[in-house]
N, C-alpha and C positions, 0 to 999 in steps of 0.2 A: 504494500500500500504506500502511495507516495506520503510528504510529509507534509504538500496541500489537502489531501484525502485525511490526515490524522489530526490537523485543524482545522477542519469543517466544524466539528461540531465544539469545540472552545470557541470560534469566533460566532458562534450563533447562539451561542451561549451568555457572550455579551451586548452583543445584536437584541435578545431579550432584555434581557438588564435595561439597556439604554432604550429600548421603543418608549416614542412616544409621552419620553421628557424633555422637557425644556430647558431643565439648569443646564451649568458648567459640569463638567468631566475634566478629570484626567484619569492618563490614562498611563501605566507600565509597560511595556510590551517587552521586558526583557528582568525582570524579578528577578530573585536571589534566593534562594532556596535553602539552606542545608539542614543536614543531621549529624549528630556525631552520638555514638554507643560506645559508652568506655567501661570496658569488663578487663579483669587483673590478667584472663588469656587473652585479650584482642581487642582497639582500640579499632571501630569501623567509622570513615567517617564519608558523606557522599553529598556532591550539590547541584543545583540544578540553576540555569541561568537562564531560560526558558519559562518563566512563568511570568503567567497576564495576570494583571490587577489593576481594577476600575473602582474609581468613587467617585459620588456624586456629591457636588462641592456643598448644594443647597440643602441635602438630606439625609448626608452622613452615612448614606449606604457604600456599604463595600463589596465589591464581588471579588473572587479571586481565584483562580482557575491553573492547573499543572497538569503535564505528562509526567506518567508515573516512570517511565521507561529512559526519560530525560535524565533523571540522576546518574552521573557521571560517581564513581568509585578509583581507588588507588589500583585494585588488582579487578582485571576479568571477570574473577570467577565469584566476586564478592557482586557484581553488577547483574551477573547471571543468575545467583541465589536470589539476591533478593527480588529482580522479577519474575523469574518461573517459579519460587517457593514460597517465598514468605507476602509479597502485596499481589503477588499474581496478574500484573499486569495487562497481561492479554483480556483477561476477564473484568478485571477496574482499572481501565487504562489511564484516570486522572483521579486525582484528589481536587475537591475545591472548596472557597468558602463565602457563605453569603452572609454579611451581617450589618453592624452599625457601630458608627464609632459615637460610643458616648460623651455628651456634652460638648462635640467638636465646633470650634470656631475658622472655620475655613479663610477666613479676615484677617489673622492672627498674624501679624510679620513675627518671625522666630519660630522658639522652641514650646512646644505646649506636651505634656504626657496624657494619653487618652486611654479608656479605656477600650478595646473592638468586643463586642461579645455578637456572636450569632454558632450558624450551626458549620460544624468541620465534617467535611466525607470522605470516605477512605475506606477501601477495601469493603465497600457495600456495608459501609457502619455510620451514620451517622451522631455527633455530639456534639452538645453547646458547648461550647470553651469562652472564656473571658480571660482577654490577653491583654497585658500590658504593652503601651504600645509607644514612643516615642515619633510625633510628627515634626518635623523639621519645614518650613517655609521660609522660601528664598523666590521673590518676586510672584510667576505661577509654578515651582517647580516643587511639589511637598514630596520629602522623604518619610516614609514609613518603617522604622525597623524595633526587631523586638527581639523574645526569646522566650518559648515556651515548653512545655515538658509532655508527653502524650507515652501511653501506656500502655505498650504494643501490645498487651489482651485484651483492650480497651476496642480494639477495633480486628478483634477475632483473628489476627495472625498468629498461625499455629510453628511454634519451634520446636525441632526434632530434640528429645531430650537428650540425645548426643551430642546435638549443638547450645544448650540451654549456656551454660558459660561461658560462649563466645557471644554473647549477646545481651546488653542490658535488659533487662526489664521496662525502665525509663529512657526514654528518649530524650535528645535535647533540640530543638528544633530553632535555628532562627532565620529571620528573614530581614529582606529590605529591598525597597519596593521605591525608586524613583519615577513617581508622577509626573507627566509632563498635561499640559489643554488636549482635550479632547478634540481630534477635526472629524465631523462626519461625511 
């Protein structure tokens, strides 16, 4: 499948998002992704620079949208576990997340700390997360980044108990997310 055929549906995915409002957008078109799993046998760490992320200036909504296949790893075969075993990507080819950033003032010149809460999907699980989130505005350009913790039984990824010590429990997730205006 090409990799216009594997963004069809992320781009109409924001294509909803945006129908038929009126306010300002920006928009990411190249997010930042990672994870890191630190266990005393094996430090895994994987990122992805490929991820869309939209907000709407007026409403405070966030969408946020990835390829799961996208994360990039140190070794091969940690890139190959984790999508044929553990997220299964063929089968939930993306994680995404739709929410709202609490009390945000899109007006704001500088630094403001917000909170994002809405719902995270992944691997056909959905959860509300409430993320701390550090916005950054400089003229129209807001930066988003943070750091979150997610609990890979939390979202029914099953680890072979052979491998249960190469692999935390907790995740550590963070992102950042350079907003630029929206052009339709």
């Amino acid at each position: 499948m090409s990799k216009v055929n594997k963004l069809f549906p992320v781009f109409m995915f924001f294509a909803m998002f945006a129908h038929g409002q009126e306010s300002a957008r920006v928009i990411a078109r190249q997010g930042q992704v990672s994870f890191f799993s630190y266990t005393s046998v094996e430090h895994i760490k994987a990122e992805n620079n490929q991820v869309l992320g939209i907000i709407d200036l007026t409403s405070g909504e966030i969408a946020v949208s990835m390829l799961m296949n996208a994360f990039i790893f140190e070794k091969a075969l940690m890139r190959e576990h984790f999508n044929e075993s553990y997220v299964e990507s063929d089968i939930y080819p993306k994680a995404s997340f739709e929410g709202q950033i609490q009390g945000f003032d899109s007006g704001l010149e500088g630094e403001q700390t917000r909170i994002v809460k809405g719902n995270f999907s992944m691997h056909g699980v959905t959860k509300v997360l409430e993320i701390k989130t550090k916005i950054e505005r400089k003229d129209q350009i807001f930066v988003l980044s943070g750091t979150f913790e997610a609990l890979v039984q939390d979202y029914q990824i099953k680890i072979p108990p052979l491998l249960a010590g190469n692999i935390a429990k907790t995740i550590s997730v963070d992102f950042r997310f350079e907003c630029e205006p929206y052009a339709n």
